[in-house]
N, C-alpha and C positions, 0 to 999 in steps of 0.2 A: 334201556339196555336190550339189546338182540337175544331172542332166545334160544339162536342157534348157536353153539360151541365155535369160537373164532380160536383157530392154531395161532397162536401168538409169532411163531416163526414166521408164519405168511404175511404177519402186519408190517408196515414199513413203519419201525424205530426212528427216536427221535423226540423233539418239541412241536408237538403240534402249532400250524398256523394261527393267527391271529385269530384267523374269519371262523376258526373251533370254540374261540374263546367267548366271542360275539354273538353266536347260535345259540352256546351253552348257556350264557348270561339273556338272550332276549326277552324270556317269559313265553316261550312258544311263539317266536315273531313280533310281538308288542313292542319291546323296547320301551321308547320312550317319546313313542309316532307323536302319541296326539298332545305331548304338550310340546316338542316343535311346528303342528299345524298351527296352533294359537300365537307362536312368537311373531311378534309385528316387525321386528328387529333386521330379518335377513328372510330374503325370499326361498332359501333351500333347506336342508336338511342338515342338524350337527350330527357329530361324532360316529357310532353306531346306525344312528339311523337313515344315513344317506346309505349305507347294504343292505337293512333291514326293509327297506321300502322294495327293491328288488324283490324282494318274495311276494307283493304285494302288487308284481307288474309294471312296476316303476324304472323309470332310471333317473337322479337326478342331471340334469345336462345345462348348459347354457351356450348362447350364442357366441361362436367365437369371432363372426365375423367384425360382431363390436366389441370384443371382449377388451383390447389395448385401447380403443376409447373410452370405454366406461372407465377403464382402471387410471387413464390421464386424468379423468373428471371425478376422481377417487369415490368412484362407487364399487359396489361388488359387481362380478360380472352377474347378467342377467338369469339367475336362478329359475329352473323351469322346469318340468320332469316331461319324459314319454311314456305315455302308458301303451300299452300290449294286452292285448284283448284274448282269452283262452277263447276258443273256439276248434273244437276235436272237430278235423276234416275240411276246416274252413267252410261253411254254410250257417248262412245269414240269410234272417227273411227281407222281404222288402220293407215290413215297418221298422224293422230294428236297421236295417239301413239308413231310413228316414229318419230316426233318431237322432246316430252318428254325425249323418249327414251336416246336420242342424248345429250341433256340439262343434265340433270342427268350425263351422263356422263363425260362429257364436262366442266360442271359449278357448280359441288357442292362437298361439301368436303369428301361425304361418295361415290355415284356414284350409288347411290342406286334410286328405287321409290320406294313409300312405301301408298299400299292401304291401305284406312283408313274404321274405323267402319260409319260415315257418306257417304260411299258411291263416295269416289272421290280417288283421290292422292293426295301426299304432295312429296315437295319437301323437302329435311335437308341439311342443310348444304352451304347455299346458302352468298357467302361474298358480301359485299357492292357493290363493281366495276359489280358485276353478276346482279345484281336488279333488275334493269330497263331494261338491254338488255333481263331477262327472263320475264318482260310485256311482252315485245311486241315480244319477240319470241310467248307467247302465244296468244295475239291478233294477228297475221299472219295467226294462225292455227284453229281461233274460240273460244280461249279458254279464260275463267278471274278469278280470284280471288277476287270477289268483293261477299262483304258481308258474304265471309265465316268464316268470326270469328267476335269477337265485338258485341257490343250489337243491332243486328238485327235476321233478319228470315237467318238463316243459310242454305246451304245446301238441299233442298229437297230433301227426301227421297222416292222411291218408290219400289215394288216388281219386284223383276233381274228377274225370266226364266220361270214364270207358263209357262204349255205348252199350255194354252189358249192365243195363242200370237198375234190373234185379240186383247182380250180385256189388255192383255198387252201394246198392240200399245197406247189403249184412256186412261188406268192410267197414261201411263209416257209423253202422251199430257199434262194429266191435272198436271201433277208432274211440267211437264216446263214451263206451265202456272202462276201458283202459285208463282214458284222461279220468272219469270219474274215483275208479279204483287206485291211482294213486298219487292223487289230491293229499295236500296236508289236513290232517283233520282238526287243526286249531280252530278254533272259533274268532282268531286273529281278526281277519280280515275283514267279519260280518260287525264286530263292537268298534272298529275304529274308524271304518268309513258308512255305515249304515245304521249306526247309534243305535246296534243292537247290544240285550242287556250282558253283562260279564256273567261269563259262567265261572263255577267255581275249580280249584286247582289241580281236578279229578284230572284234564284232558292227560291225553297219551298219544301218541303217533305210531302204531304199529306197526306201520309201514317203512315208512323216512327214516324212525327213529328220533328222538329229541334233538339232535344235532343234525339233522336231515343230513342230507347225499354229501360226499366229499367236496361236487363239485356239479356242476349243470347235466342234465342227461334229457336226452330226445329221444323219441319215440315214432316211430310211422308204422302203418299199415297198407300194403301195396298190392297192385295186382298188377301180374306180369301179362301180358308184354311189354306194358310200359311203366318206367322207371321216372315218371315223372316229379316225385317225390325226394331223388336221390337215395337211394337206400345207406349207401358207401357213407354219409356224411353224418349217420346217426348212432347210438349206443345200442339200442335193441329197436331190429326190425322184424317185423308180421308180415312175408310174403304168401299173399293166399293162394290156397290149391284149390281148384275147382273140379269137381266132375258132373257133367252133363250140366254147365250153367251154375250148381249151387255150392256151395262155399263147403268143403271138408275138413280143411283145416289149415295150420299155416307151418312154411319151414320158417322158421327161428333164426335172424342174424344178429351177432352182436359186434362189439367194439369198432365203428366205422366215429371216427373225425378227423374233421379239417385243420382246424385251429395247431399251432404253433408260436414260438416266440424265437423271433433273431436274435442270431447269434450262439444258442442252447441248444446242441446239438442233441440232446435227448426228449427235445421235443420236435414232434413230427407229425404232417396227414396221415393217417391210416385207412384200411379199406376193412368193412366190417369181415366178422368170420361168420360160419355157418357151426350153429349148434346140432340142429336137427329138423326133422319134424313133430307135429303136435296135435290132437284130434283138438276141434276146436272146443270143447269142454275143460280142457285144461290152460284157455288161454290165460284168464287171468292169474292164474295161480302161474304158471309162468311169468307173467310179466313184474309179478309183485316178487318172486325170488330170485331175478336176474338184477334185481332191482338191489332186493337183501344182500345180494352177494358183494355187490358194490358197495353199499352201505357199509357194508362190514370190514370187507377185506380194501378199499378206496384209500389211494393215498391222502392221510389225512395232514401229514407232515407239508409236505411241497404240493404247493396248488398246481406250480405246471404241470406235475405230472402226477394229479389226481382223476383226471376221467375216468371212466371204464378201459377205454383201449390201451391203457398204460397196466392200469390193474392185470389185463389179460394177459400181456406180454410180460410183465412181473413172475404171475402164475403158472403160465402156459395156460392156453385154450384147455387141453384135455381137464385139466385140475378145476377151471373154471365152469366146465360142464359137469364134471362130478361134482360141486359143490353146488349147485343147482338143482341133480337130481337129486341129491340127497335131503333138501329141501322141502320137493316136492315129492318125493316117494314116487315119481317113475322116469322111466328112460324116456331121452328121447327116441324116437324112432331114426333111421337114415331116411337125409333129406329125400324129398319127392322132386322128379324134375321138373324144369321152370328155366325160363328162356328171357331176358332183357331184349328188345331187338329196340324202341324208342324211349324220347325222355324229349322235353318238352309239353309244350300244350299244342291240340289240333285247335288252331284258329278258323273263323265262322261259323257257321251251321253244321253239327250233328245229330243224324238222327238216332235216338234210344230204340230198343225195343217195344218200351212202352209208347209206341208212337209219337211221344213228346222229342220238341226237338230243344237244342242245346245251343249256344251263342257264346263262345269265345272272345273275348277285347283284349286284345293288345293295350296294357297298359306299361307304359314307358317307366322303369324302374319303378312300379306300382305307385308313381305321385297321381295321385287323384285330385287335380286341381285345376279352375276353370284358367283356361290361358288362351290371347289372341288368336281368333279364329279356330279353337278346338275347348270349346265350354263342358267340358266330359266332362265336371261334378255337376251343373247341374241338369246334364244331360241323361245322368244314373239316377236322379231324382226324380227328373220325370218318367224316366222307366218303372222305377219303382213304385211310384202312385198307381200304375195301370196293370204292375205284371201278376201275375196269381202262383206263380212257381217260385221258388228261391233263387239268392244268388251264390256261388261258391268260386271260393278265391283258390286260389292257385298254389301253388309251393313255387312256382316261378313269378308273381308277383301280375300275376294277371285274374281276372276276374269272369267268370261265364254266368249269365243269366240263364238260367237252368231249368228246365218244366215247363218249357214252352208252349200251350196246343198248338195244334195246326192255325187254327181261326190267329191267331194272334199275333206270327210270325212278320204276316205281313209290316203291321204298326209298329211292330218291338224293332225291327231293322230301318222301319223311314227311321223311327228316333233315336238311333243310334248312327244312320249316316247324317242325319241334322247338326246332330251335336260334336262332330267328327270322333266318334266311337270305333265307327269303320275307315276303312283306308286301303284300298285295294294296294294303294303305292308304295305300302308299306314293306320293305326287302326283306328277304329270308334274312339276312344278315341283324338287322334288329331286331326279327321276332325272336333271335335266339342268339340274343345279346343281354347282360343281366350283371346289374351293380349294386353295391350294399348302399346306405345312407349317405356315410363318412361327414365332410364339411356339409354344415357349419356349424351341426350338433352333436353329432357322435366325439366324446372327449379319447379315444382310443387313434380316432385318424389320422394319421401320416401324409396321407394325400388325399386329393379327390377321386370320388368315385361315381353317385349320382349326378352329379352338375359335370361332369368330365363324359364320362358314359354319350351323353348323345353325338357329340362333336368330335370323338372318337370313331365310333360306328361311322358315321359318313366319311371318313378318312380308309377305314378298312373295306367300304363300299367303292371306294373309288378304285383300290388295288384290287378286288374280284374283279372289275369293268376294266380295269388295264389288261388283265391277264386273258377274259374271254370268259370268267368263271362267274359271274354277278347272279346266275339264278343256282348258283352254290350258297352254300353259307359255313362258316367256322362256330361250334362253341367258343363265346367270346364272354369274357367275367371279369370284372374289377372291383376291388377291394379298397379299401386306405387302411387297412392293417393287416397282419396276420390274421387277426379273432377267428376268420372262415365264415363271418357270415352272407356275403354272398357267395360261398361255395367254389371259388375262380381256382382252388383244388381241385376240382373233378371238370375242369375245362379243358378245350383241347387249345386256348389258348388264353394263359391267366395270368392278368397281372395284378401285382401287389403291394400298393402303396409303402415304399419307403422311407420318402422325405416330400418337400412339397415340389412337385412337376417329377418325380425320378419313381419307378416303379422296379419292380423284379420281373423279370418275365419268364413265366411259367409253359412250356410246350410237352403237347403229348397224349393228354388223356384223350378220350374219345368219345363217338354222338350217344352212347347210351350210359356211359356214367361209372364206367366200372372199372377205369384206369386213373391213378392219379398222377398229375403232371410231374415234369422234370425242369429245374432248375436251370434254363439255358443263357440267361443273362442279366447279372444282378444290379440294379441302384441306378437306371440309366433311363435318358428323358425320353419323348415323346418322338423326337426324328431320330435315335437310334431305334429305337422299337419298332416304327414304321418302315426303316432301311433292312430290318432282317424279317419284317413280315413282308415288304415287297421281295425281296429275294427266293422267299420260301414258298409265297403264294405261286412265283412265275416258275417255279420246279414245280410246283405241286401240278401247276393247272396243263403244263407239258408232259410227266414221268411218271404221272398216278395209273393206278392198275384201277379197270372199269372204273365204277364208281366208289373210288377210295377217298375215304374223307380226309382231312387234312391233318387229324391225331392221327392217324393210322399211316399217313404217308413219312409223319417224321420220324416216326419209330422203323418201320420199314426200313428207311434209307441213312437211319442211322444219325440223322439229324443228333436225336437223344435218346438215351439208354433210356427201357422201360422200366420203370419201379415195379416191380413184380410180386412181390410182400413188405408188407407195413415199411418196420424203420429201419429192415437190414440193409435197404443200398439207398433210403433215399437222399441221406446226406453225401455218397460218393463221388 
């Protein structure tokens, strides 16, 4: 129970969802995990605990691309889970790389890693007998999956490479902080894959609450100028204020998501608000009543419209913020200013402060997998046996070898162009091109997104080379559902999988992340999407004012209306 007084008026009435019923009955997340690990009977997960393992970093999934032959050859389809690795700021050593590395190859059915847009890895492919020996392969090395899916604070998110890599060091303190402070405090997850001993029925969740969050919530910490993180696609963001270099404190954003469902027009992208600012002493007590507030007042009725950014619009911002300070017993301040101008990663060499220098990879939809004539997994393993600094993954699904010295540089780039790591050939156009998973594990997908993504990009490469624009580039994003997790909402050009080969396409937003796109053409294949991006590109690359980017030009010229606030015009 919250110990803060909830106005009953402000909860949304009703029968709560199932997924209330299943939190309430779990035991604190237990369920009834460990006696489906022991069932010889079916390789996944029954009743409950195929959501229950989600809190647990899990998803259960299977291969669809054999799923109608297994089911002719009357088997189950191929039962498998993906695990999601917490990791606050994305930074990994090079032996817990090595680990990984190893696991993947060793224990899962593609042999692949695969960086994700939250800033971690995920495993695919992973069968039942592999589960539990990849716990605790991972608690050996420091690493867990706890709380990175399921209805909690996901993930932490922070900014990978400014070269101000002092104040890099105190964002991804406070990024690990955060993640740490608001962890489920079950003991769940340590008794059922690490066969540590049951504690007794004292636990509590101060935080979450026994039924944790309504719904999933994300979290970043960012440092402006750049928005590489997306701030717009998260629940509560920490943008830092710096003076003279050291970190002051953070402005406060909250209700930013992507996600939606077709056809339900009260579900919709949103773009976060701004609370305030915050000396950084009050950060986590902040983050833990932004948190409460949701917990509390979160639709617990109707899941599509449980998030935060629904609650906010529900309440109004201002009410949302008075129930916050009231919380925490003080105001926010008025935000401090702060400027978005990029978003992306700076690819190859930068130099920090600390004289160390920094290595950016282009990794292609973050599949990290050795393939003809470009061996980049085990090309990051040989980096990783020799490099002495970390590596830190990206929120765009790329990876930077990080903590360079000087002496080193040299080696750490032969063996990165060896392994085809580098690639000067590489176009703007694909460095800042970016697809979810989707086929042929994601059970939510409508269409392709990663296996479509490359042969896509070289088709929208050809139409910058027709028009004269090819050392341009468009934000470019694809999806195979709504969910939003590859982000193709805050693109300036997003499509999203509706059926198999038919897509929605999305036009508008723009290159730092702070517009969400506009609905310009829905359920339609691959050479009508081509026919109105060669149309738009050959206006663009003719009619554009200086250096106007191509979100900025369609809005300009009216292409499409800008969505301007949340859900008031964006279904018009």
């Amino acid at each position: 129970m919250s110990k803060f007084p909830v106005k009953s008026e402000l909860v949304v009435p009703g029968s709560l969802s199932d997924n209330e019923r299943l939190k309430a009955e779990s035991k604190l997340l237990r369920g009834t995990i460990t006696t489906d690990l022991s069932n010889p009977v079916t390789g996944g997960f029954n009743t409950d605990n195929f959501t229950l393992i989600r809190f647990h970093g899990m998803y259960q999934q299977d291969d669809r691309d054999i799923r109608s032959e297994r089911q002719e050859q009357k088997l189950e389809p191929l039962h498998n889970v993906m695990l999601r690795a917490r990791m606050p700021g994305g930074i990994i050593t090079p032996q817990q790389w090595l680990a990984i590395d190893d696991f993947a190859a060793r224990s899962t059915l593609y042999g692949s890693i695969r960086l994700t847009t939250r800033q971690t890895f995920q495993f695919h492919g992973v069968l039942k007998p592999h589960i539990k020996p990849m716990h605790q392969l991972l608690n050996s090395v420091g690493i867990d999956s706890i709380a990175t899916a399921g209805d909690v604070n996901r993930n932490v998110l922070c900014t990978s490479n400014p070269v101000e890599s002092e104040l890099h060091a105190e964002a991804y303190g406070w990024a690990a902080k955060i993640s740490e402070h608001l962890l489920p405090r079950t003991k769940a997850y340590a008794e059922i894959w690490l066969n540590k001993e049951k504690v007794e029925s004292t636990e509590s969740e101060p935080v979450l609450g026994e039924n944790y969050l309504p719904r999933k919530f994300k979290t970043t910490v960012v440092i402006p100028p750049h928005n590489d993180v997306d701030v717009h696609a998260n629940d509560l963001n920490f943008v830092a204020i710096a003076e003279k270099g050291r970190l002051i404190g953070f402005n406060v954003l909250v209700g930013g998501g992507l996600a939606m469902t077709f056809g339900d027009n009260a579900t919709y992208p949103r773009r976060a608000d701004e609370l305030g600012f915050i000396p950084l002493e009050q950060t986590l007590t902040v983050a833990e009543h932004v948190v409460s507030v949701q917990r509390d007042y979160g639709n617990r009725v109707n899941r599509k419209n449980a998030k935060t950014k629904y609650t906010i619009d529900r309440l109004g911002l201002d009410t949302f913020r008075s129930l916050v300070e009231e919380r925490t017993g003080f105001s926010f301040e008025p935000v401090h200013p702060y400027q978005f101008t990029s978003r992306g990663d700076r690819f190859g060499w930068v130099k920090g402060i600390d004289n160390k220098q920094h290595l950016t990879l282009f990794i292609e939809s973050g599949r990290i997998l050795d393939k003809p004539g470009r061996p980049i997994k085990t090309g990051l393993a040989k980096i990783a046996h020799i490099h002495k600094g970390d590596f830190r993954m990206t929120a765009n699904q790329n990876l930077i070898i990080a903590g360079v010295e000087p002496t080193e540089v040299e080696l750490i780039e032969q063996l990165a162009r060896e392994y085809g790591l580098l690639d000067k050939k590489i176009s703007p156009q694909r460095l800042n091109s970016m697809a979810c998973v989707s086929f042929p594990t994601c059970p939510l997908a409508m269409a392709e997104a990663e296996r479509y993504l490359p042969e896509l990009v070289g088709k929208v490469e050809a139409l910058l080379v027709k028009h004269g624009v090819d050392e341009e580039h468009i934000v470019l994003r694809v999806t195979g559902c709504p969910n939003g997790c590859g982000r193709a909402m805050l693109a300036e050009v997003g499509l999203i999988g509706k059926a198999p080969g038919k897509y929605n396409l999305y036009l508008g937003g723009n290159r730092v992340g702070t517009r969400i796109p506009k609905l310009f053409s829905e359920n339609i294949p691959e050479q009508k999407i081509l026919q109105i991006l060669d149309q738009l590109i050959a206006s663009w690359a003719q009619d554009r004012v200086g250096p106007e980017c191509f979100g900025d030009f369609v809005i300009r010229t009216g292409v499409v209306k800008e969505v301007k606030v949340s859900h008031l015009d964006f279904h018009s």
